[in-house]
C-alpha positions as CSV (number, residue, x, y, z in Angstrom):
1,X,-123.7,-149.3,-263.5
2,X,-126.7,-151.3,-262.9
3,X,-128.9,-148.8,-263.6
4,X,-127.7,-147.7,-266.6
5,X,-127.7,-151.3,-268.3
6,X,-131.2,-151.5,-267.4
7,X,-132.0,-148.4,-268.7
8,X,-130.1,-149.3,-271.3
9,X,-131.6,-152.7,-272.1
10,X,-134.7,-150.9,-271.9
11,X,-134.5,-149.3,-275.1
12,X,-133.3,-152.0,-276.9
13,X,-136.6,-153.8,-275.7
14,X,-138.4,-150.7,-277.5
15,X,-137.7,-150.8,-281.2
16,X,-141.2,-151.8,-282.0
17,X,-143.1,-149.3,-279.9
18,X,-140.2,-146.5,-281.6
19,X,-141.4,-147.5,-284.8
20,X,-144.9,-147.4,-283.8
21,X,-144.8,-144.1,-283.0
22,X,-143.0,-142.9,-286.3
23,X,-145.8,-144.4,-288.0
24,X,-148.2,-142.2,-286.2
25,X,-146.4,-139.3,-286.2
26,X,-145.5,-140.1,-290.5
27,X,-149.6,-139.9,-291.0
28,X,-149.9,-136.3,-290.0
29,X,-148.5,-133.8,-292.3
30,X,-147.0,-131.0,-290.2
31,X,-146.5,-128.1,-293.3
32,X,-146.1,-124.5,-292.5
33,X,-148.7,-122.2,-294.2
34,X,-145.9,-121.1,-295.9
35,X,-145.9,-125.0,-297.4
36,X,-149.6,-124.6,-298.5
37,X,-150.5,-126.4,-295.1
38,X,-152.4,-125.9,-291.6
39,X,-149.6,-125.9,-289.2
40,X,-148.6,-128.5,-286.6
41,X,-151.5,-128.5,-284.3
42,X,-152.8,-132.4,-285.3
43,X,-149.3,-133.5,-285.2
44,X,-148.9,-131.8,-281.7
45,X,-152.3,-132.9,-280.6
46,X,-151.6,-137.0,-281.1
47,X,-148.0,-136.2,-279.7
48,X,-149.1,-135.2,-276.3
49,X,-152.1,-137.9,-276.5
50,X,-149.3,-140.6,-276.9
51,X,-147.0,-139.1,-274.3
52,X,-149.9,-138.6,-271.8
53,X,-151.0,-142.0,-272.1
54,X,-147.3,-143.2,-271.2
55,X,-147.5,-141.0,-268.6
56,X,-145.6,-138.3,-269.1
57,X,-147.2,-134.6,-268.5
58,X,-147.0,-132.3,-271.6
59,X,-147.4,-128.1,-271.7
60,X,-148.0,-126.6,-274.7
61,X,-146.8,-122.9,-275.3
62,X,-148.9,-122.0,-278.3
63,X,-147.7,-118.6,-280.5
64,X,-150.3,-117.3,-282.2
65,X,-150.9,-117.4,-286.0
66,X,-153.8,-116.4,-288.0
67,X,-152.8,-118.1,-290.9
68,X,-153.8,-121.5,-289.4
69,X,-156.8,-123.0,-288.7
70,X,-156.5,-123.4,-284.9
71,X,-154.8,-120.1,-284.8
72,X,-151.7,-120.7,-282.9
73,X,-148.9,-122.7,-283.4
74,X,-147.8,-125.4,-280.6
75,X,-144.6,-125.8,-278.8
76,X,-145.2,-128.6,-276.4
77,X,-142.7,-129.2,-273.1
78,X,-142.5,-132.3,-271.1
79,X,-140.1,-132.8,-267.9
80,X,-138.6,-135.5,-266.0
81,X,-137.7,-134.3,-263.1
82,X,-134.0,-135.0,-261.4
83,X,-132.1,-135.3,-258.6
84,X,-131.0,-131.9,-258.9
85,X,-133.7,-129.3,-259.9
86,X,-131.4,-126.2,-260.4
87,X,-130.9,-126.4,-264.2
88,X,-132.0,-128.8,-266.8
89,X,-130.8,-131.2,-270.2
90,X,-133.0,-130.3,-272.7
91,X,-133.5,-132.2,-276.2
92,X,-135.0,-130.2,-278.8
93,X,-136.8,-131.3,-282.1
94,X,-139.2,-130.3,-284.2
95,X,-142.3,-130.8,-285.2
96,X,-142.9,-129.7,-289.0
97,X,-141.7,-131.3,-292.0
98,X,-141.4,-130.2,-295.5
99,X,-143.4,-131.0,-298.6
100,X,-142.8,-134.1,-300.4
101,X,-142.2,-132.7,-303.9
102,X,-143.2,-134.8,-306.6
103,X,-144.5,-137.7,-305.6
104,X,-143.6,-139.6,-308.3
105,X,-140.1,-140.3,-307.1
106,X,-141.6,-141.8,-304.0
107,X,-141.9,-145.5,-303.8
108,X,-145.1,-145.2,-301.8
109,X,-147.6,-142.6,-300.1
110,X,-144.5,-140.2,-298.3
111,X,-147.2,-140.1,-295.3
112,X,-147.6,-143.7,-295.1
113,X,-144.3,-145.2,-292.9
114,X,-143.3,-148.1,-294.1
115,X,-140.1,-149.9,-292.9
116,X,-137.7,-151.9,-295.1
117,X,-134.7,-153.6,-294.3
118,X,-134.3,-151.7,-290.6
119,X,-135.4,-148.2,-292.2
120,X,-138.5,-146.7,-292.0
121,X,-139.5,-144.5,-294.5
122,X,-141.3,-141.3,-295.2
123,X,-141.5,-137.5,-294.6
124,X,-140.2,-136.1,-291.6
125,X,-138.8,-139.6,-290.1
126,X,-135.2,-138.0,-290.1
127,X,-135.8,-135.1,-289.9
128,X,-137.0,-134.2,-287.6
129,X,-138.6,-137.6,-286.3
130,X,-135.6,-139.5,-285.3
131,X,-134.6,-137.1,-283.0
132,X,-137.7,-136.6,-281.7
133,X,-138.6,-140.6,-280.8
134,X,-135.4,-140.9,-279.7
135,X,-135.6,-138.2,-276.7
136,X,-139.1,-139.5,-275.8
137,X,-137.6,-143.0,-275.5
138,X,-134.3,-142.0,-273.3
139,X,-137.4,-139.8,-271.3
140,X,-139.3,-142.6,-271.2
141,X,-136.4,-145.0,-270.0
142,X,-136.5,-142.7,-266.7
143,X,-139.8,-142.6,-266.0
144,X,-140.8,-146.5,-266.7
145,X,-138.1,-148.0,-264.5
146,X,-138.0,-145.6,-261.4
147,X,-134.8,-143.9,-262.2
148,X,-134.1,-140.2,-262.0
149,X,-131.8,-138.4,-264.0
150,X,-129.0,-136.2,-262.7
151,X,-131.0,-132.7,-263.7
152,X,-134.1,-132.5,-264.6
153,X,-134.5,-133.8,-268.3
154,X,-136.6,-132.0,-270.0
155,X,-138.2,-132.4,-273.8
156,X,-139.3,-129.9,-276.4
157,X,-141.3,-130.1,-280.0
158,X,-140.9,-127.0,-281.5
159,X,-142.8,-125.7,-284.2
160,X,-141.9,-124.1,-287.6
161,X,-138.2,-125.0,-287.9
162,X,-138.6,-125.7,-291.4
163,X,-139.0,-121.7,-292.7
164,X,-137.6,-119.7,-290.2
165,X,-138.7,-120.6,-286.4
166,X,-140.4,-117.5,-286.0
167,X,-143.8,-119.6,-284.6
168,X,-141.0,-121.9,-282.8
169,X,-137.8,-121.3,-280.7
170,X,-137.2,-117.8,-280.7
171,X,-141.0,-117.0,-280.4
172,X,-140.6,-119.2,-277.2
173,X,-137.5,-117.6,-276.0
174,X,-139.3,-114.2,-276.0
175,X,-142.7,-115.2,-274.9
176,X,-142.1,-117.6,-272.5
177,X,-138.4,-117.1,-270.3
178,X,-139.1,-118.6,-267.7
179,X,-139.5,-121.7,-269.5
180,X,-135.9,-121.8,-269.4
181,X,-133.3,-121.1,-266.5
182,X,-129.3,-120.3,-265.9
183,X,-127.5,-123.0,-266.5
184,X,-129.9,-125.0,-269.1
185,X,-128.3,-126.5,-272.1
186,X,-129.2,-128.1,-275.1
187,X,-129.1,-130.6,-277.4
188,X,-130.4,-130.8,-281.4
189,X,-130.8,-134.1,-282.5
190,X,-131.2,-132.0,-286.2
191,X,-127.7,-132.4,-287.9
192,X,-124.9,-135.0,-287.6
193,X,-123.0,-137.6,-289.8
194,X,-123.8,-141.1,-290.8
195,X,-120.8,-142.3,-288.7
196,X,-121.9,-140.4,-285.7
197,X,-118.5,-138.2,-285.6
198,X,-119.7,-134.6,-285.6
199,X,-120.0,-132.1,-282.7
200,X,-121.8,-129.0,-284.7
201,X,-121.2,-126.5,-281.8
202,X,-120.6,-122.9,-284.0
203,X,-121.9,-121.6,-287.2
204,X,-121.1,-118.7,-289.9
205,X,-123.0,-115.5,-289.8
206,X,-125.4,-116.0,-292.7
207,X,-125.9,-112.5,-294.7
208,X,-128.1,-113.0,-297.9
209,X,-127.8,-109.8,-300.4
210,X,-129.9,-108.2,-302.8
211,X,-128.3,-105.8,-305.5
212,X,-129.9,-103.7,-308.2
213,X,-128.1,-101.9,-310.7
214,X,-129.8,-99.0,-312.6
215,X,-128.9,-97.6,-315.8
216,X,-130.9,-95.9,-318.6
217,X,-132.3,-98.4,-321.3
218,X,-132.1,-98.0,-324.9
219,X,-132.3,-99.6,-328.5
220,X,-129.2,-102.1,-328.6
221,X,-128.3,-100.4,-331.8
222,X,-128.0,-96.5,-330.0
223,X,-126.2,-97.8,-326.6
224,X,-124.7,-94.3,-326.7
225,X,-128.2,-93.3,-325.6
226,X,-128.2,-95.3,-322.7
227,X,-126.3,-96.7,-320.2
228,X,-125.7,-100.4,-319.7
229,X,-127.1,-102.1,-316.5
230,X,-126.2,-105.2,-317.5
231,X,-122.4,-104.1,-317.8
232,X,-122.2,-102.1,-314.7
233,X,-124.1,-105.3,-312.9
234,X,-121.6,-107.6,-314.1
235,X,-118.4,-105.6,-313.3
236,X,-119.9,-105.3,-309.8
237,X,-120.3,-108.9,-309.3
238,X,-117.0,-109.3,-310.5
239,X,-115.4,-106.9,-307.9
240,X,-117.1,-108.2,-305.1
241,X,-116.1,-112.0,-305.5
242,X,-113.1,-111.2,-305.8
243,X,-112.5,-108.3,-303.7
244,X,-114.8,-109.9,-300.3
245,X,-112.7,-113.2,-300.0
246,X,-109.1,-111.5,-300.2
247,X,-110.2,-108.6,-297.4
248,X,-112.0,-111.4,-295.3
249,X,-109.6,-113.6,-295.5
250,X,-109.6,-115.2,-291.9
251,X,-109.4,-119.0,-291.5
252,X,-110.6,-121.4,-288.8
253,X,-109.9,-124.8,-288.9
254,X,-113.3,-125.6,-286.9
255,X,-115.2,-124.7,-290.0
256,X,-115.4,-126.5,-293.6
257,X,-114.5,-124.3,-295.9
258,X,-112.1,-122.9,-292.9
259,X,-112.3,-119.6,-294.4
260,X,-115.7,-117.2,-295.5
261,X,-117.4,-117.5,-298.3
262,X,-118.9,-114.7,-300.5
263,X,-120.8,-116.2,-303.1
264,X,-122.8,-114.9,-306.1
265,X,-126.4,-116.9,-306.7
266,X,-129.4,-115.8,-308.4
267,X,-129.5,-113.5,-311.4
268,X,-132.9,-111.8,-312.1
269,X,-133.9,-111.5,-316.2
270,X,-133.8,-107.9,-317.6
271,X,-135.2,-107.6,-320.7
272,X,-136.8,-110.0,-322.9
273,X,-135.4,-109.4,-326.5
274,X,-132.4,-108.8,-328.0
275,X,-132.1,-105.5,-329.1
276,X,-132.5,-103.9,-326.2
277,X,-129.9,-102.1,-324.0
278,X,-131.3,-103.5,-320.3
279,X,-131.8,-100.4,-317.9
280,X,-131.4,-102.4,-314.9
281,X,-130.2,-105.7,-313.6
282,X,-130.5,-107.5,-310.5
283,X,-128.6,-110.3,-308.9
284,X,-128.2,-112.1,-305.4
285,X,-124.9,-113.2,-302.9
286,X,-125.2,-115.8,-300.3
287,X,-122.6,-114.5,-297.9
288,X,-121.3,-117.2,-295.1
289,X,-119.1,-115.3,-292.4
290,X,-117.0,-116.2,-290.0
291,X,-117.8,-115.5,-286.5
292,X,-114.6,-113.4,-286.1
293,X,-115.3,-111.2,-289.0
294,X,-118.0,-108.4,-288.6
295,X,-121.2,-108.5,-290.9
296,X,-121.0,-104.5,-290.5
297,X,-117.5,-104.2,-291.6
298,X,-118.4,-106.5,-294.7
299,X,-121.6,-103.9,-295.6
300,X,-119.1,-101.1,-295.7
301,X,-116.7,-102.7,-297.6
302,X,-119.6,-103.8,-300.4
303,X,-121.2,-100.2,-300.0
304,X,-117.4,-98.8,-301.0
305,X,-117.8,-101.1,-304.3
306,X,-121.2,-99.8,-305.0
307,X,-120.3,-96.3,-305.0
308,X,-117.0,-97.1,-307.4
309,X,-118.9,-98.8,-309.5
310,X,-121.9,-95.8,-309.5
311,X,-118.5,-94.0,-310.5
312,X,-116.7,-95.6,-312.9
313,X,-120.1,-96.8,-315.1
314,X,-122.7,-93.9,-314.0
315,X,-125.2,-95.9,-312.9
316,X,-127.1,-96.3,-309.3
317,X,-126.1,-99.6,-307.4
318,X,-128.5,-100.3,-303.9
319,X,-127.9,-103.5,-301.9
320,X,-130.5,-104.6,-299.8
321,X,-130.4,-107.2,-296.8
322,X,-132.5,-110.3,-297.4
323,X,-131.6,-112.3,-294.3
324,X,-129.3,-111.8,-291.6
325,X,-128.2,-114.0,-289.5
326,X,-125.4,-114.2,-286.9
327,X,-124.7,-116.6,-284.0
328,X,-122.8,-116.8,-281.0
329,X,-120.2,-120.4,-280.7
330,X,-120.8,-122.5,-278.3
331,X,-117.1,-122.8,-276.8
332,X,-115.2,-126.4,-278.3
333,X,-114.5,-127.6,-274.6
334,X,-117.9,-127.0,-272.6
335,X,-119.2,-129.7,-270.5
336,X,-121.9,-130.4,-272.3
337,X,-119.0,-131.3,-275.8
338,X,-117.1,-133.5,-273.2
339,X,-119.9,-135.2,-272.1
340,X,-121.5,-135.9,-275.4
341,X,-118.1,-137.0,-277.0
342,X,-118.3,-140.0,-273.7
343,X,-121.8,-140.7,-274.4
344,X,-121.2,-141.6,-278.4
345,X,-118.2,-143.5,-277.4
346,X,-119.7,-145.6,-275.2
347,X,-122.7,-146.1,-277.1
348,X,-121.0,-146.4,-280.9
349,X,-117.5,-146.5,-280.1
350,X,-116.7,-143.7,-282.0
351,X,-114.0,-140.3,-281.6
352,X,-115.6,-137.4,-282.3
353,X,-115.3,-133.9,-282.8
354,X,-116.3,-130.8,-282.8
355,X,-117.3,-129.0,-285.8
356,X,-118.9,-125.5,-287.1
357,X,-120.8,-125.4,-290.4
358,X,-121.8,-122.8,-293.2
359,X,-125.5,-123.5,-293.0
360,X,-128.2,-122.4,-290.2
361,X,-129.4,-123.9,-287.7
362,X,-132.4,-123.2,-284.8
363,X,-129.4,-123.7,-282.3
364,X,-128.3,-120.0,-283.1
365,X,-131.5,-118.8,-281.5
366,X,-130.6,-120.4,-278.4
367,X,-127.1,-119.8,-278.5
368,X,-127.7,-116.2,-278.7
369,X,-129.5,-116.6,-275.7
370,X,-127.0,-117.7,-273.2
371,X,-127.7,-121.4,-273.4
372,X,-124.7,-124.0,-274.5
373,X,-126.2,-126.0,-277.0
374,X,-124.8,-128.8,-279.4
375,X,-125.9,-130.3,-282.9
376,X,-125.4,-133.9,-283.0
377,X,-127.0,-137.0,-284.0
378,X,-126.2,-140.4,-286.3
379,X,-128.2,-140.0,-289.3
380,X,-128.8,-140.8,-293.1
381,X,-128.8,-137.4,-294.4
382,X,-131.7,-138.0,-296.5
383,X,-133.2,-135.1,-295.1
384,X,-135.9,-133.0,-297.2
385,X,-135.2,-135.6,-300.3
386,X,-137.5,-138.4,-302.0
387,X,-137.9,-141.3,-300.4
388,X,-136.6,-140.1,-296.8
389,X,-135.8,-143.0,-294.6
390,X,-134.4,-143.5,-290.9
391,X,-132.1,-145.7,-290.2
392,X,-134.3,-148.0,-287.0
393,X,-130.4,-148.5,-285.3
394,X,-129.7,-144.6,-285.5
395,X,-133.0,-144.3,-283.4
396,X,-132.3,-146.7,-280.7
397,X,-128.4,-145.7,-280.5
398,X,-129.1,-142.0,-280.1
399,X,-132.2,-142.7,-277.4
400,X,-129.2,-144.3,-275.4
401,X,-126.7,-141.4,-276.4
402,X,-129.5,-139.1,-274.9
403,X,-130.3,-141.0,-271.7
404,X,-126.0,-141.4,-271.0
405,X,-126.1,-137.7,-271.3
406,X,-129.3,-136.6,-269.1
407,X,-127.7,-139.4,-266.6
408,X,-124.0,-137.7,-266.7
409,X,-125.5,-133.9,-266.0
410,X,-123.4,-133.1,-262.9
């Protein structure tokens, strides 16, 4: 107990130097080329400069990219080494950050930090930034007051979370395995609640659909010349909103909605005037899927309304996969859940719970690894909008949330 109210204390003692280091890491725009920028290589470069100079070793495991100007893309690894060296806690953040928008709904210069009634704000201090200072400091707890953790704690910045993490995690997972070992689990300071209450341990399958309808065009005055895209598009839209949700009609109480969700989004322009029959038409589902329902059975099913509707209205219908994405839970009562769920109670004196989501996370990539991982932290959920603040409390609390758990790793 004594050590861990020192360690403790600690980080209370380090608001000032936390919010030092958001300001430094605020001032470096870390955009994907993607984002019209040059990658995360200055961010990653002060990073390691800072962490070296507090003593703490850093690896980089660079995937290459052309696109950038240094070429590569940085995923940087620090360690603090524990008691027991089979296994480790990791905390994983990231290091890019989306674009501001317009910057004329920003109060100030979004890469200019400036703090305000215990937030600081700008781009990338939630997200991903809050996380990320927070694991340094529960690191940096260990390794400034002589203390080990019970496994080795181990840190990592990954690059380009923010459109896809193809430069990031799962290039790392392929390219570098033995980074990682049996028994490693994670933790993604990249998603939570305000209140601190949410476990994110499971996520839907994500299956994003492309559908083009083709029919013969004609003058809007002869459509017996023709045949009616638009019509046939629309019937088939129709079908399959109605049709997916009542034959994938599984619930689970873990997720909100409890249930799948088959939802058409985007609708493409056909023609531009009137008087025209349009010969084709093409429109877009975002499909969320339970884990217990197969992707592949729900392709067959929409192929089987395709080739009705290529019956009923003689025209061609093709769907096309945009994105899919599926991910393995990680099981509601692992160690790691029960551990975490003592940590935020002794740090915010909170119940929480475990919880899967709709939306996607980088914790699929390791979870379809082998590696129990957990999405959790107490944030603003100002994420990726104007004016993007951390809350200063959030940062400390979760440093000591981090540091309980790399302590309680036996």
């Amino acid at each position: 107990m004594g050590d861990i109210q020192k360690l403790l204390g600690w980080i209370d003692g380090q608001r000032e130097e936390m919010v030092g280091l958001q300001r430094l890491l605020t001032a470096i725009p870390a955009l994907a080329p993607e984002s019209g920028g040059e990658g995360e290589d200055k961010k990653a470069r002060a990073l390691a400069a800072w962490l070296e100079g507090q003593g703490l070793a850093v690896e980089n495991h660079p995937v290459r990219d052309s696109r950038v100007p240094a070429g590569e893309r940085p995923n940087l690894a620090a360690v603090v080494p524990g008691a027991d060296r089979e296994g480790a806690f990791w905390v994983m953040s990231h290091l890019d950050v989306v674009p501001p928008g317009d910057f004329s709904l920003w109060e100030g210069d979004p890469y200019a930090m400036r703090e305000k009634d215990g937030r600081l704000y700008g781009r990338g201090v939630e997200d991903n930034q809050q996380g990320l200072v927070s694991s340094v400091f529960a690191a940096l707890a260990f390794l400034k007051n002589g203390v080990r953790p019970s496994r080795d704690f181990r840190l990592l910045f990954a690059a380009d979370e923010e459109v896809g993490s193809a430069y990031g995690i799962e290039a790392v997972l392929r390219d570098y395995p033995r980074l990682f070992r049996r028994g490693d689990c994670f933790l993604v300071p990249d998603g939570g609640r305000p209140d601190s209450s949410m476990i994110e341990v499971a996520e839907k399958s994500i299956l994003w659909l492309k559908f083009s309808v083709e029919g013969r065009q004609c003058h809007g005055s002869m459509p017996h010349l023709g045949t009616n895209a638009f019509v046939a598009g629309s019937a088939l839209v129709l079908r399959l909103a109605q049709a997916l949700p009542e034959k994938f009609s599984r619930v689970d109480s873990l997720f909100e909605p409890p249930y799948s969700t088959f939802c058409p989004t985007r609708k493409e322009a056909n023609v531009p005037n009137v008087n025209t029959i349009p010969g084709l038409d093409v429109f877009w589902m975002d499909c969320r899927v339970l884990p217990s329902e197969s992707v592949g059975d729900v392709l067959a099913e929409i192929d089987c309304h395709c080739r009705k509707i290529e019956e009923e209205y003689g025209v061609k219908a093709r769907r096309e996969v945009s994105q899919s994405k599926a991910s393995v839970p990680t099981p509601a009562d692992c160690a790691l859940a029960g551990r975490l769920k003592k940590a935020v109670k002794a740090v915010y004196g909170v119940e929480t719970r475990v919880q899967g989501i709709g939306g996607g996370t980088v914790g699929a990539y390791l979870r379809n690894a082998g590696y129990d991982t957990l999405i959790w932290s107490t944030i603003a959920e100002t994420c990726h909008m104007p004016n993007e603040y951390c809350v200063v409390d959030n940062m400390v609390g979760d440093a000591k949330v981090m540091l309980l758990l790399a302590l309680d790793q036996k």
